[in-house]
SETORDREN-289528 format. One record per atom (N, C-alpha, C): x, y negated, z; residue in three letters. Coordinates in steps of 0.1 Angstrom, whole numbers, plus 5000, padded with zeros to 4 digits. Example, Ala and Ser with C-alpha at 12.3 -4.5 7.8 and 13.67 -1.06 7.14 Angstrom:
BEGIN
513250575078Ala 512350455078Ala 513250335078Ala 512850225071Ser 513750115071Ser 512950005079Ser 
This chain:
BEGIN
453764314224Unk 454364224214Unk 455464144220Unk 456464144211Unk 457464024221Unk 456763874226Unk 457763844234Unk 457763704237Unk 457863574228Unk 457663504221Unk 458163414218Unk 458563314220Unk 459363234224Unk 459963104229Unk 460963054226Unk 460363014212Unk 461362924205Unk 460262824201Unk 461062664197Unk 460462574192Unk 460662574178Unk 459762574173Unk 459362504156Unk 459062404153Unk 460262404141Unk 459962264129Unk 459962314118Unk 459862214112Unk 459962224097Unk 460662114086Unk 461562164076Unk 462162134065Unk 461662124057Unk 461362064049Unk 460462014040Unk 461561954027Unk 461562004011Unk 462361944007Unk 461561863996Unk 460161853994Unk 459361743988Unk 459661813971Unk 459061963970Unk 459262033960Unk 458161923947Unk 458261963936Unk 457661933923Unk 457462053918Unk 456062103916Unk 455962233909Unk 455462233897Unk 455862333888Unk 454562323875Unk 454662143873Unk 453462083867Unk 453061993863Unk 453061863873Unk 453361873887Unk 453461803900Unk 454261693895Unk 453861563894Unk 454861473895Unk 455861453906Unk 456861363905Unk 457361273918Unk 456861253928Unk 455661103924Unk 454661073934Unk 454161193943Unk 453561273934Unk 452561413940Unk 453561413951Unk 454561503948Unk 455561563958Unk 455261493965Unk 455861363966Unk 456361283981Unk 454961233989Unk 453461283981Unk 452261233985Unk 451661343995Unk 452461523991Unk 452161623999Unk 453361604010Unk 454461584010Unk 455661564020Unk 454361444031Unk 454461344025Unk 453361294039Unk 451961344043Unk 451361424037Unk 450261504043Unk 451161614051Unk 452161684045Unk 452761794057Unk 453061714067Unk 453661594065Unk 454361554078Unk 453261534087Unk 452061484086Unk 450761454097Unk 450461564100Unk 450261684095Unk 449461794095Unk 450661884108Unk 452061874103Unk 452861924114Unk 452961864126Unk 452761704127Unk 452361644139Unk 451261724148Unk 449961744141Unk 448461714146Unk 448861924153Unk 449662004144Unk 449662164148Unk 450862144158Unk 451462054163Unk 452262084175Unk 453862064171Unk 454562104156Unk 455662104155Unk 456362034160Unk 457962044163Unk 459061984170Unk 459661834163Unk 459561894152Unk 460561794140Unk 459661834126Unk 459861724121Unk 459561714105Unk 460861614098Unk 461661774091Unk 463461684087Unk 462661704071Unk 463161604064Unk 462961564047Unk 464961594039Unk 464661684031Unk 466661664023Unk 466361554016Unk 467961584008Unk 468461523997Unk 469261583985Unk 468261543976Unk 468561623961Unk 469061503956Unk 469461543945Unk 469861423937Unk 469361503922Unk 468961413911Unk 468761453894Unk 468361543896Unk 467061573904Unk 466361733906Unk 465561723898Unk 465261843890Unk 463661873884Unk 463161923894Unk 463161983904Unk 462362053915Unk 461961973925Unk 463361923932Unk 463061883948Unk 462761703945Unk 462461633950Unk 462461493947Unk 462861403960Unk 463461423970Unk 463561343980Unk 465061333978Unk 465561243971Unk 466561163967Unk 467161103978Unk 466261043989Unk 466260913996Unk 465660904010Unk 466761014018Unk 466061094028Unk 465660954040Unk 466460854043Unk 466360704049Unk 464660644042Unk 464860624030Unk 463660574032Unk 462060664027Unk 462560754030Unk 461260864033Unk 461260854048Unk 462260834055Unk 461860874074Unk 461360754074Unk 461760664067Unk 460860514074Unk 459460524068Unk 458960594060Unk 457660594058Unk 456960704063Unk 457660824070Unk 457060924076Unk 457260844091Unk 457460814097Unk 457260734107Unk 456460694111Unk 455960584099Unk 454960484097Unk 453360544098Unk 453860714094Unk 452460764090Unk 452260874104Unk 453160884113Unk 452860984123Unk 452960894138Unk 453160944148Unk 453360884161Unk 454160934168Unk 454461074172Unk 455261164183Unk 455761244174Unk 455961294168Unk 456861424160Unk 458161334156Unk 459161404158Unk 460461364156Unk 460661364143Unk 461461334132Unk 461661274122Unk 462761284117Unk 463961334105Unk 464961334106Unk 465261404093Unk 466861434090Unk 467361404080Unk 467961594079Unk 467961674069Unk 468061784068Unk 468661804051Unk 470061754051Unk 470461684057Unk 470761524050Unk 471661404048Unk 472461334046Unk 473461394039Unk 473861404028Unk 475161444025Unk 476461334021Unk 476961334032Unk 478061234032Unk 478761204030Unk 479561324020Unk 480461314015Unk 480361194003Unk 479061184000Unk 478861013991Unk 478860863997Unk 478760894009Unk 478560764015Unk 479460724025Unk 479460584028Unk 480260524042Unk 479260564052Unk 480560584066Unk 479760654075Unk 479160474082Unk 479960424082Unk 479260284087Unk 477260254080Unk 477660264066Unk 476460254062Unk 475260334067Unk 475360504067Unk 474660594072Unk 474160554086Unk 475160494093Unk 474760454109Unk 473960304112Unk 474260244102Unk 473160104103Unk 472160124101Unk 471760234088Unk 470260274083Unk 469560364092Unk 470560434101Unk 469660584113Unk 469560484128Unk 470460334128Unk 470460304138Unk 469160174136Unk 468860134122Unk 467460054121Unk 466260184127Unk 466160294119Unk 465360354126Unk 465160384136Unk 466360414141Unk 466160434159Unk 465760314165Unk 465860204163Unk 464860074168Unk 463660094164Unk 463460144153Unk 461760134151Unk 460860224158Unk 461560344157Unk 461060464165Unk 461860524175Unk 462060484187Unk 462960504199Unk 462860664203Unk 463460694202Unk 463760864206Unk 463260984195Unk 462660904189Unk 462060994175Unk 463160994163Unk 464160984161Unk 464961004152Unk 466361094149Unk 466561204140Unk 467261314143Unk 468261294135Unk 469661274130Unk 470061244115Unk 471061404114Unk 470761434106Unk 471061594099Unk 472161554091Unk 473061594090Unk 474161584080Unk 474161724074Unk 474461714059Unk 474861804053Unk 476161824047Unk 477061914045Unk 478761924037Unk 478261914021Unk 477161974016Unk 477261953998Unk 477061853992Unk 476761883981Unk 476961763971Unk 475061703968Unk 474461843968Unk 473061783968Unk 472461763954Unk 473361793947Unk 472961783931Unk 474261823920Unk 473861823910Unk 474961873901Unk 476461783900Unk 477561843890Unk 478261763895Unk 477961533887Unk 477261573874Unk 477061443869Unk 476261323883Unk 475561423893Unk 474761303903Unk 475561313910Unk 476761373910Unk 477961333925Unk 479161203917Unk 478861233906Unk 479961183897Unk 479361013900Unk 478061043895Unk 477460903896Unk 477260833909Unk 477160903923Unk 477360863934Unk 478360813947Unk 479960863935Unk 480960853938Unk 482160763932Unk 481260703921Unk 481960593910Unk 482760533914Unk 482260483928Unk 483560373936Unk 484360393943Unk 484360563942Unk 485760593948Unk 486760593942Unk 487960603952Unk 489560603947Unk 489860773949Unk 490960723950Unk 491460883955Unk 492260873970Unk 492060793971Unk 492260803988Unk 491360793996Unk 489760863993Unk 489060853998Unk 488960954008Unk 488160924020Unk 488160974033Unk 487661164029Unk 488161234038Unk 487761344041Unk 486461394046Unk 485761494045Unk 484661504052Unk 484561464071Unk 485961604072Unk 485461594086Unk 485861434093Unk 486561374085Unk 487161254092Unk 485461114087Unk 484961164080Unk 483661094079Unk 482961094092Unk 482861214088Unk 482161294104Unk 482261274115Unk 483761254117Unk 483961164131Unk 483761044131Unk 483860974123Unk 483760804123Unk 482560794124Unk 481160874118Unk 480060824118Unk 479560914135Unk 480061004139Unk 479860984155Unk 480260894166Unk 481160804160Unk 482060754171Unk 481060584167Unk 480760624154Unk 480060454151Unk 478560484160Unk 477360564152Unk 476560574165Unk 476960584178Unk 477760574187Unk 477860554196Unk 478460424200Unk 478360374192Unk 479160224193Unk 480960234197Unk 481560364195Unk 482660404204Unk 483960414192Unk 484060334187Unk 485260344174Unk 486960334182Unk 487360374187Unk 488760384197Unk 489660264189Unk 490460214195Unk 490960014191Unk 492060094183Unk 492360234181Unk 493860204171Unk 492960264156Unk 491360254154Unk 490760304143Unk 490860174134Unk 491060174121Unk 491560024109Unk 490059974111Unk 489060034114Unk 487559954115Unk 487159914129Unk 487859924137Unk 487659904154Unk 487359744147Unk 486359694160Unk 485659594156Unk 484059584149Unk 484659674139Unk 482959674133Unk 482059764145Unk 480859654142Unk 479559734147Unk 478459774141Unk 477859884141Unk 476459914132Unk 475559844138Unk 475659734133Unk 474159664142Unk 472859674133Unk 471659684138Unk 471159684155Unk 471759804163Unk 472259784174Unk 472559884183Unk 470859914190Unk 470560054186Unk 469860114196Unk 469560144209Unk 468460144219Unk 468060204232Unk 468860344230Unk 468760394219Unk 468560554220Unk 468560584207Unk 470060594201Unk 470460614191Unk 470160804185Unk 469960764172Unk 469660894162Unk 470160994171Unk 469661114166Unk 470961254175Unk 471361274162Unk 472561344161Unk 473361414156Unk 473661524156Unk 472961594139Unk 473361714140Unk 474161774129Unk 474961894128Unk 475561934115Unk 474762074108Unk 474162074096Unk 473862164086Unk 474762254084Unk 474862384082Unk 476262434073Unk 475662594072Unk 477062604058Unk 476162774054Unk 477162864058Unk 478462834062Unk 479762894064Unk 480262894084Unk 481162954086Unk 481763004100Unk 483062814100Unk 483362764089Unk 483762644091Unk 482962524097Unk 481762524091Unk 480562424094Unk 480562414109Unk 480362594116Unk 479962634130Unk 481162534138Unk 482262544131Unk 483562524139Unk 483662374139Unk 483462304129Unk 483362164126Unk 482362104137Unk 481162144136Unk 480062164148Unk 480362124161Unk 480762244163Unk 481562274181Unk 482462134183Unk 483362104175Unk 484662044179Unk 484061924180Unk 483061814176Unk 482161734177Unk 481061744187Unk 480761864196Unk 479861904206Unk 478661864199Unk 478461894190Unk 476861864178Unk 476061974176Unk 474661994179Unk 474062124176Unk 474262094159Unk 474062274159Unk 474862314146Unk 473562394140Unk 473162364128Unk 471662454124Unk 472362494110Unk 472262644114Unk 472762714102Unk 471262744090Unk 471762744075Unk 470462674068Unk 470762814058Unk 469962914065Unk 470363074055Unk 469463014043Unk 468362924045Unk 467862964032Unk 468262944016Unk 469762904021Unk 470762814011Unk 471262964007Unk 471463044015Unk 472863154009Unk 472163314011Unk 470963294021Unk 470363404022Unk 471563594026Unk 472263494032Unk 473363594039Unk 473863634056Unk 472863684060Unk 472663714072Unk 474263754077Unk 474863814076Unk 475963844079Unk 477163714080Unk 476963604068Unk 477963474072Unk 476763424085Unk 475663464084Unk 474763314095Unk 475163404106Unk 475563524111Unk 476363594122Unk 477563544123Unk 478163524116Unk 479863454116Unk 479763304119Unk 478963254115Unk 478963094119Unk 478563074136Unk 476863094131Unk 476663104148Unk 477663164158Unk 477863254154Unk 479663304165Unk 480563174163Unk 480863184150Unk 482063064156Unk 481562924161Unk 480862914158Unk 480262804166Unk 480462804180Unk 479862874186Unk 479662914203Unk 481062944211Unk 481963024197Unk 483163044201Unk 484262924204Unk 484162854197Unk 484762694197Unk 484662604203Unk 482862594209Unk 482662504215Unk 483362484226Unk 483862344230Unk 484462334238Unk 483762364254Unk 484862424264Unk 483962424280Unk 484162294285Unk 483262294297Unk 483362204306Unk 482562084304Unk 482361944310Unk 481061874309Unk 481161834298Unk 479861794297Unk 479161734283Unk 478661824278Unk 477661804265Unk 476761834262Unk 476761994258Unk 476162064257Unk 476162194257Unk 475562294244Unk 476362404237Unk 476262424229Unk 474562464225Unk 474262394210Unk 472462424210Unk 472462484195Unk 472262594191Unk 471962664184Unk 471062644170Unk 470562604163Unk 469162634155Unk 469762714141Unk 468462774134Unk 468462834123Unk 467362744113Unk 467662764101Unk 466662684090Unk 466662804080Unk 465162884082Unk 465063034078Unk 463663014071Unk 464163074053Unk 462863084050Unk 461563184053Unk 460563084057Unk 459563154063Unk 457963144055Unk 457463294054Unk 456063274047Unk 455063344053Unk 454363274059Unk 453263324068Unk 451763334060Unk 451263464059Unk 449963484051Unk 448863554063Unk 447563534058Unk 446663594065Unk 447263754066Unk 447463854056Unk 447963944057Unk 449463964055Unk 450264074055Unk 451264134054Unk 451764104039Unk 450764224033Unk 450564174021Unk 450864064010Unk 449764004015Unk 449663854006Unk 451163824007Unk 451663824022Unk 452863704021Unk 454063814019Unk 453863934018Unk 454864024006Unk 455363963990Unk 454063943989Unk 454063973975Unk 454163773971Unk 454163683979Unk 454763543979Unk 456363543979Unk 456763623991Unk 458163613992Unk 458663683981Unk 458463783974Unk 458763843962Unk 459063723956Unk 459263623949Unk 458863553942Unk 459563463948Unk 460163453956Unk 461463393962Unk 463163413960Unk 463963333949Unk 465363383950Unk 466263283948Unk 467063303958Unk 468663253955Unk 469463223946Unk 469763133942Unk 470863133930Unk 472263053934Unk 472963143935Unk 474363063940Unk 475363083927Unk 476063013926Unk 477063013916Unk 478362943924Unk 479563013916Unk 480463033922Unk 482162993910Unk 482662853917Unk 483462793904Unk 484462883907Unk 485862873901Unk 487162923893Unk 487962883911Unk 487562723916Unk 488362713927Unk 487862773940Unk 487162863942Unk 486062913950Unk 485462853956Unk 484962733954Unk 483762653959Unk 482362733957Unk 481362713960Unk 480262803959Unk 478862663964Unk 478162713955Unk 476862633954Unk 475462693955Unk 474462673959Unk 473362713957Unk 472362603952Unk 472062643935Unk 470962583929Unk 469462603933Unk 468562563921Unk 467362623923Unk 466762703907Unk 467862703903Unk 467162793892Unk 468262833887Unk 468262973874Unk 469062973864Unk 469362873859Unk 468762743847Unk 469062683844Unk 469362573850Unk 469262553863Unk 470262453869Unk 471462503870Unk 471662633873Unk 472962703873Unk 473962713860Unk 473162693848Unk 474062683836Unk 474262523833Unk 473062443834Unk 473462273841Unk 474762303845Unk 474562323858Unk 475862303868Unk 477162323857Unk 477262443853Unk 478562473845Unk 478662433832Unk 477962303826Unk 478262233816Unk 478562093821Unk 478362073829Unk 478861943833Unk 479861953847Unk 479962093847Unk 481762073854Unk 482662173844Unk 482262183833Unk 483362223822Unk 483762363825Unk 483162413830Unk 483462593832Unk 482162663830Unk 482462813829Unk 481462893827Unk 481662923849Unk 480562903857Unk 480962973869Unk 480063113867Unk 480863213880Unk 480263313885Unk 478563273888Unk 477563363886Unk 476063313888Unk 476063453893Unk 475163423908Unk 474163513916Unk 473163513920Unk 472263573917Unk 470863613919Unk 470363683926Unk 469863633941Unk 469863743951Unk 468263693956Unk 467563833955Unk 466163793970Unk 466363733974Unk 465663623983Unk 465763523993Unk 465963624008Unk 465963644016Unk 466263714025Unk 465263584039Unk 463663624033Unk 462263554036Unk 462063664052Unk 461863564058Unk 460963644073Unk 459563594067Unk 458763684065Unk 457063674063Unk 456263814067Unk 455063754064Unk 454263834069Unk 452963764080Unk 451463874083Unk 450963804092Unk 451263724102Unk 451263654111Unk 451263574121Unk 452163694133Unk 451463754136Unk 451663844148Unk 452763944139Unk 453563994127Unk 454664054122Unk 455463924118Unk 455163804117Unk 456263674118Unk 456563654133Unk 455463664140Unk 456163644154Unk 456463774158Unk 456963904154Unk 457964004159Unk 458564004154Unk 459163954143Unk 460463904133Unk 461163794141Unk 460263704144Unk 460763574154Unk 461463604159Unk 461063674168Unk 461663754187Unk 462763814180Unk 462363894173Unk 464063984175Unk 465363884169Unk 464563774159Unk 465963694160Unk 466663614164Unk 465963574177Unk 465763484186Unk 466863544200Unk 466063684199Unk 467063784206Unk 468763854200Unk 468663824189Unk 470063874183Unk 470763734181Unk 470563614180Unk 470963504182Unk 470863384193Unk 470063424200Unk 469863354211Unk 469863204208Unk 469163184198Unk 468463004194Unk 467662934201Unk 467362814198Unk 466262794210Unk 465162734198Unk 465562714188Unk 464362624175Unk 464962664163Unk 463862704156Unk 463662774142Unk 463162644130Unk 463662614121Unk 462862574110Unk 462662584102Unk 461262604100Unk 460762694086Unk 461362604073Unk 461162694067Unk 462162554050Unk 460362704042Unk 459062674041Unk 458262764031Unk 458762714014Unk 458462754005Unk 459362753992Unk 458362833985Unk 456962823986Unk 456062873976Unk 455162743969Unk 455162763958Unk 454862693946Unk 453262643947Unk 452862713950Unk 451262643956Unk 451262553967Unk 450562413966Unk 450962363979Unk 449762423991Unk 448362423985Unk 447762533994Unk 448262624002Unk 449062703993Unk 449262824001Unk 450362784010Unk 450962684007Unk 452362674013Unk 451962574029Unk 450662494030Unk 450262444037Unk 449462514046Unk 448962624039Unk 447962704048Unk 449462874061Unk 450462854048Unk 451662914060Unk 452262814069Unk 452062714071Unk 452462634076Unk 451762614093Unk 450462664082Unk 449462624096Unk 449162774103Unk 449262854096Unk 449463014102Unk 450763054115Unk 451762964108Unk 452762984115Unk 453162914131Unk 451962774131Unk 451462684141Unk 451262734151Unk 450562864149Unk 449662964160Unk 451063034170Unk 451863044163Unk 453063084175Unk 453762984183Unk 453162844182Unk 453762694186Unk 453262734202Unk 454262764212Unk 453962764228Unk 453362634233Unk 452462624241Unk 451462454244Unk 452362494255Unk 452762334260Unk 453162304275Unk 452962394286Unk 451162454282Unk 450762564295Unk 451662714295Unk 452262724285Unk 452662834282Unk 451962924270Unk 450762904266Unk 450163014256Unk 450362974243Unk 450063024233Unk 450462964222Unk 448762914216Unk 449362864204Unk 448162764202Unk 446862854195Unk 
């Protein structure tokens, strides 16, 4: 059987299934979070949805402050921020309160989308002008502010994100495209490519390349790899066949070639009444690594080997929380212990 030696986390986007309220969700999001502590995991990252009927974590800041509160050592963090709504100043006072409360335990995940349809961007973006800032130039300011390092010819030199941290958030970049990888690099930021969004193995080959390709040489920090791959681990083969069946993608695709992935048909026809067009809709399998324990950990290895990653995180996406807690815990058993064996 291969090797495995990669670290595992987990994404969590605090689903609502069937009849599940709000509360529910965010009541199992903190039982996973302890439960992924107590099995060994690396990280427990929480998104952000906005006007979801599905996902409910709105409010990825004040979910890490309460998953915090409820764990001790598992890292904690944001999968992602989507920033394109916010001041990067603000994002960094709220990741840099955290990092005071929990010193080395805090990860902040940036995302490029919008995180919900266009009416929750519309509403989240009210007070913009039109000379509002660019992504990547967000991007940079909110690296340069965690680090307290804003260069004296920047129009905000002077401001500080206070509290300044021991040991400020890390920073990382999400993305589903070979631009994200390159945005990544040029910031020296591990870069976690998030297939479960696009389910296109062949762009997550183009990115992770460009990524690695870009990164700059010479000192400082060194390029770090991850994937965010949906994963379903069942007692048998079987069982978690016929789970991942029941797994699919929906991207839609506007007139300006922008491209989105929903969570349903009818979010996808949402989407195209409240941005005034009919878009392109796609409906594709999820493109799921599942199966027993010992065929998830030979699926592992070989992609571990064809990408040379060093940490995988599971994003599971089945509607039972049972089941989705018990792959969770299946998948634990490939978590390498300090001695070297797995658990």
């Amino acid at each position: 059987m291969p090797e495995l030696a990669l670290q595992l986390s987990i994404l969590d986007q605090s689903p609502a299934h069937g009849d599940e309220t709000g509360p529910q969700a965010l009541q199992r999001t903190i039982q996973l979070a302890r439960c992924a502590e107590e099995w060994g995991y690396r990280r427990f990252w929480v998104a952000e949805h906005h006007n979801s009927e599905r996902y409910m974590g709105s409010s990825p800041e004040v979910l890490i402050s309460h998953l915090l509160a409820h764990t001790s050592r598992i890292r904690i963090g944001s999968g992602g921020v989507m920033l394109q709504h916010y001041s990067p100043y603000k994002v960094a006072e709220n990741f840099n309160i955290l990092a005071c409360l929990a010193p080395g335990r805090i990860d902040l995940g940036i995302g490029r989308g919008p995180g919900g349809l266009p009416q929750s961007t519309a509403a989240l973006q009210s007070e913009f002008g039109p000379d509002r800032q660019p992504f990547q130039q967000k991007l940079d300011d909110l690296q340069q502010l965690l680090g307290n390092q804003l260069p004296p010819e920047h129009p905000r030199y002077g401001v500080r994100p206070k509290p300044l941290p021991e040991c400020p958030a890390r920073l990382f970049l999400l993305g589903t495209t070979a631009s994200s990888g390159e945005m990544a690099a040029a910031l020296r930021i591990p870069y976690v490519f998030a297939l479960f969004l696009n389910s296109d193995e062949t762009v997550m080959h183009d990115a992770v390349s460009a990524y690695r390709r870009c990164f700059p040489a010479g000192p400082g920090p060194a390029a770090e790899t991850m994937l965010a791959l949906p994963i379903i681990v069942a007692d048998t083969d079987a069982e978690a066949a016929a789970l991942a069946a029941d797994i699919k993608v929906v991207r839609i695709t506007l007139s300006d070639g922008r491209a989105f992935t929903v969570g349903s048909l009818a979010a996808a026809q949402a989407f195209g009444r409240q941005a005034g067009e009919e878009p392109t809709v796609t409906v594709l399998d999820a493109n799921v690594v599942h199966g027993s324990p010992n065929t998830v950990r030979e699926k592992l290895a070989r992609i571990q080997d064809r990408y040379g990653v060093s940490e995988v995180f599971a994003v599971t996406q089945v509607d039972d929380f049972a089941q989705r807690l018990r792959s969770f815990q299946l998948l634990s058993q490939l978590i390498d212990r300090p001695d070297g064996s797995a658990k």
